[in-house]
SEKE-406919 format. One record per atom (N, C-alpha, C, O): x, y, z; residue in one letter. Coordinates in pm, whole numbers, plus 32768, in hexadecimal, padded with zeros to 4 digits. Layout:
! residues N
XYZA ...
END
This chain:
! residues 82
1908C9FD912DX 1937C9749129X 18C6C915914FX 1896C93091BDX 1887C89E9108X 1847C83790EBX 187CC7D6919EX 18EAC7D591D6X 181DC7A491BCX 1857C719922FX 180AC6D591E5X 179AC6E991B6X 186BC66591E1X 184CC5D691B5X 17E4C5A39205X 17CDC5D59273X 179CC53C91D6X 1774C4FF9230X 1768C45E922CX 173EC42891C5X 1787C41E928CX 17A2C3939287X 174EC35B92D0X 1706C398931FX 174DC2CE92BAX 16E5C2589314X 173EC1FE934BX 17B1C1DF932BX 16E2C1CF93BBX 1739C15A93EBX 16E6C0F59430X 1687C127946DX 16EFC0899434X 1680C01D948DX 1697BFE994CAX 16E6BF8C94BBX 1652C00C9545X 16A8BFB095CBX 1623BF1B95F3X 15AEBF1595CBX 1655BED7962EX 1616BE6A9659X 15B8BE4D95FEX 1540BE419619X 15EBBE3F958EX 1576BDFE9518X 14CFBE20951FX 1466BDEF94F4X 14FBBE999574X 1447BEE69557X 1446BF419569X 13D4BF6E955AX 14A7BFA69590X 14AFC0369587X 150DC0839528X 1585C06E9516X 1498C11194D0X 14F8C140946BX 14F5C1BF9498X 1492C1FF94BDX 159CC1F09490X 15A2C2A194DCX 15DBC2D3946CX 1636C2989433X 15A2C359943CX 15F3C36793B1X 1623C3E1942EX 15E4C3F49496X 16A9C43093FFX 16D8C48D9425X 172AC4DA93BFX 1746C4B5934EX 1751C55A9401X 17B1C59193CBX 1844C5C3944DX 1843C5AD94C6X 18A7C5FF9405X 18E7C6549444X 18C8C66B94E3X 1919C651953CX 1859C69894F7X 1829C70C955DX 17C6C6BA959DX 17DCC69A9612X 1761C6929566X 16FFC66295B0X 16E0C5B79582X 1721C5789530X 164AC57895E7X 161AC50C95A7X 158BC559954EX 154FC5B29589X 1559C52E94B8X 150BC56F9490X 1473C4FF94BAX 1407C52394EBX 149BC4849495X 1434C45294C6X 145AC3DA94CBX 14D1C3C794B2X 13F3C34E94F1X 1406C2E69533X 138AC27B951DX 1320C2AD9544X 137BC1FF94EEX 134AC1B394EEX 1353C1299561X 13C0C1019589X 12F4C0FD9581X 130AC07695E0X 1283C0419589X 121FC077955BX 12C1BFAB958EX 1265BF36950FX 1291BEC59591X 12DDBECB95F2X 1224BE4B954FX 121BBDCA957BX 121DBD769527X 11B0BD5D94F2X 1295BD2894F8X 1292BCD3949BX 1230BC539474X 1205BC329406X 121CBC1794F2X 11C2BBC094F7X 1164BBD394EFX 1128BB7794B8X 1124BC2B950CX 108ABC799517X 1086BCAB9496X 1028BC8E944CX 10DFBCF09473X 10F5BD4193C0X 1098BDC29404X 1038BDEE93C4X 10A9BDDF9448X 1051BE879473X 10D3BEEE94A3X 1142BED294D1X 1098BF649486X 1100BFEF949DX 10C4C0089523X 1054C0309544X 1137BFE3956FX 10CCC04195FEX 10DDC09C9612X 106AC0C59621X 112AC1009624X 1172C19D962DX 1184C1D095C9X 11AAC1759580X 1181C2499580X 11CFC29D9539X 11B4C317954BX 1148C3529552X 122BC3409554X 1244C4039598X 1294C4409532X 12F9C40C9502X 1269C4A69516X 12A4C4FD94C5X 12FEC59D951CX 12C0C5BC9582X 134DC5D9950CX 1375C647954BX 1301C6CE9548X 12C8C6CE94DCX 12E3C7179582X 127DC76B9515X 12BAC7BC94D9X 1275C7EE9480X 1330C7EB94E2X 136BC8219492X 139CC7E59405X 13DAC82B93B5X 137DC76093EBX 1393C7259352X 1326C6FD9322X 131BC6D192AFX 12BBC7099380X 124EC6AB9361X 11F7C70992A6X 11F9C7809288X 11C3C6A79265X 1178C6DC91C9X 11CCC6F69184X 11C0C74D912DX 1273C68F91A2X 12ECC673913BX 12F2C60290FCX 133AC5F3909AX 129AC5979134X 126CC5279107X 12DCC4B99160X 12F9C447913CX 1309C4F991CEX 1345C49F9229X 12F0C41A9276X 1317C3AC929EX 1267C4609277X 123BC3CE92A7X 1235C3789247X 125DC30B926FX 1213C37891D3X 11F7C30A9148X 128EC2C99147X 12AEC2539156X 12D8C3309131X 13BCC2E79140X 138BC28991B0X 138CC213918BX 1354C29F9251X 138AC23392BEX 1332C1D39280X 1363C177923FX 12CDC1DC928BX 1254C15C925AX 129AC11991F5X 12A5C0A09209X 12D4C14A9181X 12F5C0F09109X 1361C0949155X 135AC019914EX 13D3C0E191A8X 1481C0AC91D0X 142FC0389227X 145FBFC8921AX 13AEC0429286X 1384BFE492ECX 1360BF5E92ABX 1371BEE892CAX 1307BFC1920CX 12DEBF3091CDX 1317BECE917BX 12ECBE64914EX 13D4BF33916CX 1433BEEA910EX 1454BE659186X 1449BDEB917AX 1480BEB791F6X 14C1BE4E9267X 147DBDD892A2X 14BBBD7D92DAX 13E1BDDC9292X 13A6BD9C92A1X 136CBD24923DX 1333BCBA9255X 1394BD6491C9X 136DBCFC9159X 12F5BD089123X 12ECBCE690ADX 127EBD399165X 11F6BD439156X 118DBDE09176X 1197BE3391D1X 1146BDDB9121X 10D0BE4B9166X 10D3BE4991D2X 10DABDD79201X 10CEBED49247X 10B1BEDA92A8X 103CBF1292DEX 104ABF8C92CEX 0FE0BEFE930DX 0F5FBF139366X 0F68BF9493C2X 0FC7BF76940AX 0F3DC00F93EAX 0F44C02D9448X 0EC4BFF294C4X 0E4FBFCD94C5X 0F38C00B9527X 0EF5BFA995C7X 0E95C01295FFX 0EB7C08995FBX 0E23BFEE9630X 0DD0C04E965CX 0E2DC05496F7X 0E67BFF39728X 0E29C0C29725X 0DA6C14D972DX 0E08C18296C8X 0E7DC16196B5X 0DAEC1ED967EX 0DFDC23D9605X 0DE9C2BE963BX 0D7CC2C89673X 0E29C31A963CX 0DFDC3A99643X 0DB5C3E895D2X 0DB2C3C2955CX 0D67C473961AX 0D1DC4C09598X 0D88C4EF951DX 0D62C50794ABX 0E2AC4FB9552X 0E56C52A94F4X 0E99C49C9481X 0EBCC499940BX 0E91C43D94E6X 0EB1C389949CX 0E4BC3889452X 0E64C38D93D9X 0DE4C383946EX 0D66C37193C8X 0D65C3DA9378X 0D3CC3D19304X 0D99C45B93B4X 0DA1C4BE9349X 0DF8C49092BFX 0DE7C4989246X 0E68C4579321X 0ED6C45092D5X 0EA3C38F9293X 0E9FC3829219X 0E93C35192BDX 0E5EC2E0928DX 0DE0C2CD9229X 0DD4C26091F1X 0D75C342920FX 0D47C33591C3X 0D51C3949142X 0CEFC3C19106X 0DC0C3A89128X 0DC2C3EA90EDX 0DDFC393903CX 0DE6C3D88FD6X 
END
């Protein structure tokens, strides 16, 4: 059996997609700034393309491209320059 998985946005800058069972991952953005400051993936979902889903849902809610905010991690530019 498949778990769904859903999003939801709280305080107009955080996106938690989940399922059933767990949270898989999570975005925090700054509207005014237009920058992504957080994004966490589960590692158990992570190279499902869950971070690209939060980034897009952050940049629907936001209206605009989002920036990531420095400090980035080695695995944030991994995943950012790709």
């Amino acid at each position: 059996m498949m778990n769904t998985e859903e999003y939801l946005i709280l305080n107009n800058d955080t996106v938690i997609i989940s399922n059933k069972n767990t949270t898989i991952g999570y975005a925090n953005f700054n509207i005014d700034e237009m920058t992504l400051n957080y994004l966490f993936v589960n590692p158990m979902f992570r190279r499902q393309g869950v971070g690209s889903r939060l980034i897009a849902i952050a940049e629907k809610a936001a209206g605009n491209i989002l920036v990531p905010s420095e400090p980035i991690s080695p695995l944030g530019k991994k995943f950012f320059n790709r």
